[in-house]
C-alpha positions in Angstrom: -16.0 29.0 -17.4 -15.9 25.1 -17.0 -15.3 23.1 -13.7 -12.5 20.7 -13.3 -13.1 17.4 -15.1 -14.7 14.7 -13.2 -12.5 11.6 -12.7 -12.7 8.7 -15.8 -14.0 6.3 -13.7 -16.5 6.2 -10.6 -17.2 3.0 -8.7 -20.3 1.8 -7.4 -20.5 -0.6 -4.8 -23.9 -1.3 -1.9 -22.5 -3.2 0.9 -24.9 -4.9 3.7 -22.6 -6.7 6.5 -19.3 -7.1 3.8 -16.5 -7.1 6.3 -15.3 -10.1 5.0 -14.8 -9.2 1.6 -15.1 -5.5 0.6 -11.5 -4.8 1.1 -10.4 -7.3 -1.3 -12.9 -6.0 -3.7 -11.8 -1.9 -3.0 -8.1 -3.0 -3.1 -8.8 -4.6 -6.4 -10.2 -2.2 -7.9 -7.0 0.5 -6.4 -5.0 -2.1 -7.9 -6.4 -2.5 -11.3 -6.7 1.0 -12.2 -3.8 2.2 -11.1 -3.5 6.0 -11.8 -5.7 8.5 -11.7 -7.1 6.2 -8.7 -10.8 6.2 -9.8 -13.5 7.6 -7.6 -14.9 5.0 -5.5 -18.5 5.6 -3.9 -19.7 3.4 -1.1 -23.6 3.2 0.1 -23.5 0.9 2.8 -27.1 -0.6 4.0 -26.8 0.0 7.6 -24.5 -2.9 8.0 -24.1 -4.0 11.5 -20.3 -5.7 11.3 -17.4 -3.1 10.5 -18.0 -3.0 7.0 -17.5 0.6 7.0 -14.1 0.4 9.0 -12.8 -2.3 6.2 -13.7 0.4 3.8 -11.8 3.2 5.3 -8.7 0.8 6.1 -9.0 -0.1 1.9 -10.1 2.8 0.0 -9.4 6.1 2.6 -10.7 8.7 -0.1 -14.1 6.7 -1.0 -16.9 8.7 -0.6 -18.9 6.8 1.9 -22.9 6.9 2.3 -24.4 5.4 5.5 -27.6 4.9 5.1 -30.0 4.6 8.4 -31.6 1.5 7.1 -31.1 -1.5 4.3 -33.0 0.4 1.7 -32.1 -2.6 -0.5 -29.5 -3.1 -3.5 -31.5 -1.2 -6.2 -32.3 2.2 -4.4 -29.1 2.0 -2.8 -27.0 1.6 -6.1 -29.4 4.5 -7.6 -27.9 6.7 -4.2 -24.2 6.3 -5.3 -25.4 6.5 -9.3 -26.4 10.2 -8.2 -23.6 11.0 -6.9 -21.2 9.1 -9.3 -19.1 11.8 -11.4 -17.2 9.4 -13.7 -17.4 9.4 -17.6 -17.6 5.9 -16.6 -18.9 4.2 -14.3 -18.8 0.6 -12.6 -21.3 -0.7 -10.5 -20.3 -3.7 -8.5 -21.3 -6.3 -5.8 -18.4 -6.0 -2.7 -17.7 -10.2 -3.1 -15.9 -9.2 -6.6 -12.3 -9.5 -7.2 -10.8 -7.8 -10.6 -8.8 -9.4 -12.3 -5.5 -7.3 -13.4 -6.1 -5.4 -16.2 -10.0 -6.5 -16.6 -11.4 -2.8 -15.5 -9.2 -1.4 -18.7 -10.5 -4.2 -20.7 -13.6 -3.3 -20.1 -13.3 0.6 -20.5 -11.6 -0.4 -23.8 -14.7 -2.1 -25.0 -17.1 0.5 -23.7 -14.8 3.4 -26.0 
């Protein structure tokens, strides 16, 4: 018997103190993609702002890892790689802004 299929795309992004610009970035990415909404994975790096409250407000169903301490940007995007289900999947800094229609572009490319 096989499971469910795992969503087309996850999304990858470490945030350390983003408040100001996570939620444009999450909203983006909502925005982009459209339908099926991808699976977005969060590993924040014990921000002390309300990064994690932006997130919430932008992307409710992100999967949200709060780590006890800035473990920095590499083992921290290696934490939301492991958990990333996606056929896909995007790995991005929270200061990024798509573009409409640039995540599809890039899917396209990577098919």
């Amino acid at each position: 018997m096989t499971g469910a299929p795992g969503p087309d795309l996850s999304v990858v992004v470490v945030t350390w103190n983003s408040a100001r610009v996570v939620e444009g970035c999450l909203r983006s990415v909502l925005d982009t993609v459209g339908a099926p909404e991808p699976e977005i994975i969060v590993v924040d790096n014990h921000s002390s702002d309300d990064t994690l409250q932006k997130v919430r407000e932008a992307a409710p169903a992100a999967r949200i890892i709060a780590n006890p301490d800035n473990r920095g940007l590499a083992a921290a995007n290696n934490q939301g790689l492991a958990r990333a289900g996606g056929r896909r999947i995007l790995i991005c800094n929270p200061d990024v802004v798509f573009r409409p229609g640039a995540i599809a572009e890039m899917g396209a490319v990577m098919d």
